[in-house]
C-alpha positions as CSV (number, residue, x, y, z in Angstrom):
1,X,0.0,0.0,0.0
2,X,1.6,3.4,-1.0
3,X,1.7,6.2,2.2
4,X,2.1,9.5,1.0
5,X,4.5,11.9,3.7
6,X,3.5,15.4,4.7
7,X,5.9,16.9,6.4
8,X,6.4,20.0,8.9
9,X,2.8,21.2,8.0
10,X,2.3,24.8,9.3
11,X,-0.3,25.2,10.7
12,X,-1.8,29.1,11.2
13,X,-4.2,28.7,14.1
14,X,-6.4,25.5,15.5
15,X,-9.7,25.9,13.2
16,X,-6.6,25.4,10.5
17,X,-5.5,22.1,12.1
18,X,-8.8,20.7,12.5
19,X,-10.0,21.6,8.9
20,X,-6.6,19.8,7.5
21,X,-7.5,17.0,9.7
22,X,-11.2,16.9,8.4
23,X,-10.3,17.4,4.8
24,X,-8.3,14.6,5.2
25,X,-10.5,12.2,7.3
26,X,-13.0,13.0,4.4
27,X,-10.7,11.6,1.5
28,X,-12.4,8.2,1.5
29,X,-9.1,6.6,-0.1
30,X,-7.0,7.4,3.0
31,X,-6.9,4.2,4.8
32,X,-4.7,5.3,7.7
33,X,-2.8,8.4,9.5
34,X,-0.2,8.2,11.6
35,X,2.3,9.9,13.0
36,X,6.3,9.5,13.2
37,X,8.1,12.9,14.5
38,X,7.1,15.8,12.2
39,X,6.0,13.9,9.3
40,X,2.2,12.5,9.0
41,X,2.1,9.1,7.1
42,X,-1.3,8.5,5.0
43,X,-1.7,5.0,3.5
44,X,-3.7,4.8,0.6
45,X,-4.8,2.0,-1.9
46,X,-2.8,1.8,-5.1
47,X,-5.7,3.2,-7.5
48,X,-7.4,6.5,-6.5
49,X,-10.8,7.5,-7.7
50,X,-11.0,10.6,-9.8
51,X,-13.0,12.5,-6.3
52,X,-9.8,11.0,-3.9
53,X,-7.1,12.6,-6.2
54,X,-8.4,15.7,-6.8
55,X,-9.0,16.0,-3.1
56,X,-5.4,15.2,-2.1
57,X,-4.0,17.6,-4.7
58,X,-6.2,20.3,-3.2
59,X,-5.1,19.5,0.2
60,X,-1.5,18.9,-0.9
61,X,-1.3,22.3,-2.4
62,X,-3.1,24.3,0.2
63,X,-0.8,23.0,3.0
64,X,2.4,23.0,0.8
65,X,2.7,18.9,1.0
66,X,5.3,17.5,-1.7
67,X,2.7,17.1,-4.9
68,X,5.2,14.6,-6.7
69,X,4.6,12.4,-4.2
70,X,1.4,11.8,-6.1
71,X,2.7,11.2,-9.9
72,X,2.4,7.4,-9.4
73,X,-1.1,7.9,-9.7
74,X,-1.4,9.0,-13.1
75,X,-3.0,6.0,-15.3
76,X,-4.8,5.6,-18.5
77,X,-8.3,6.0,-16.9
78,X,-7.0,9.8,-15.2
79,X,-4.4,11.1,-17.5
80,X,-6.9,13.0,-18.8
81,X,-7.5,15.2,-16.8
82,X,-4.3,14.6,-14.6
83,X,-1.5,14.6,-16.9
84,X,-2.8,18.2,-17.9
85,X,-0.1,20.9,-18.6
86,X,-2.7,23.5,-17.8
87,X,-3.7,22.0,-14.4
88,X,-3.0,24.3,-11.6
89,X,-1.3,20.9,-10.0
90,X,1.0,19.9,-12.7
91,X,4.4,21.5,-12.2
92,X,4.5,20.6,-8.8
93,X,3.6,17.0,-9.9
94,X,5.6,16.3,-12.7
95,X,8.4,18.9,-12.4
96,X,6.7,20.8,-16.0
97,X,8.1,18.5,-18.5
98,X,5.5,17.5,-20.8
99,X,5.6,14.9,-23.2
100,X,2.6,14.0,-25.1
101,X,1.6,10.2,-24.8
């Protein structure tokens, strides 16, 4: 099972930790969290649904979490939409190179 590392997450007051927290409790694909010094370990299944990526990139890039952590991801029934140059998310994916498949 893949975990996914977010690490030193700042925090800028409690309502902000609890709504990363529920944001992330919501993210049905998210099978566990724990903790190991400053980093927050998620384990999720190997194939995401369309509703559980999109939800961790919004997360990832609200609360500045390493987005290239979730490249694996991309696969013939997302690239779509996910493998899009234009996407707000795809620099910080797959480091801006492009290449048409």
């Amino acid at each position: 099972m893949p975990r996914l590392n977010c690490t030193k997450i700042t925090f800028y007051s409690s309502a902000d930790e609890v709504g990363f927290f529920a944001a992330l409790n919501s993210i049905k694909a998210i099978k566990s969290i724990r903790g190991a010094g400053d980093t927050l370990i998620l384990s999720v299944p190997t194939r995401l649904s369309e509703s559980s990526l999109r939800n961790l990139l919004g997360v990832f890039h609200r609360y500045k979490i390493d987005m290239a952590q979730l490249s694996p991801f991309k696969n013939s029934a997302n690239q779509d939409w996910f493998y899009d140059p234009k996407a707000f998310w795809f620099k910080k994916v797959f480091g801006g190179s492009f290449i048409q498949i």
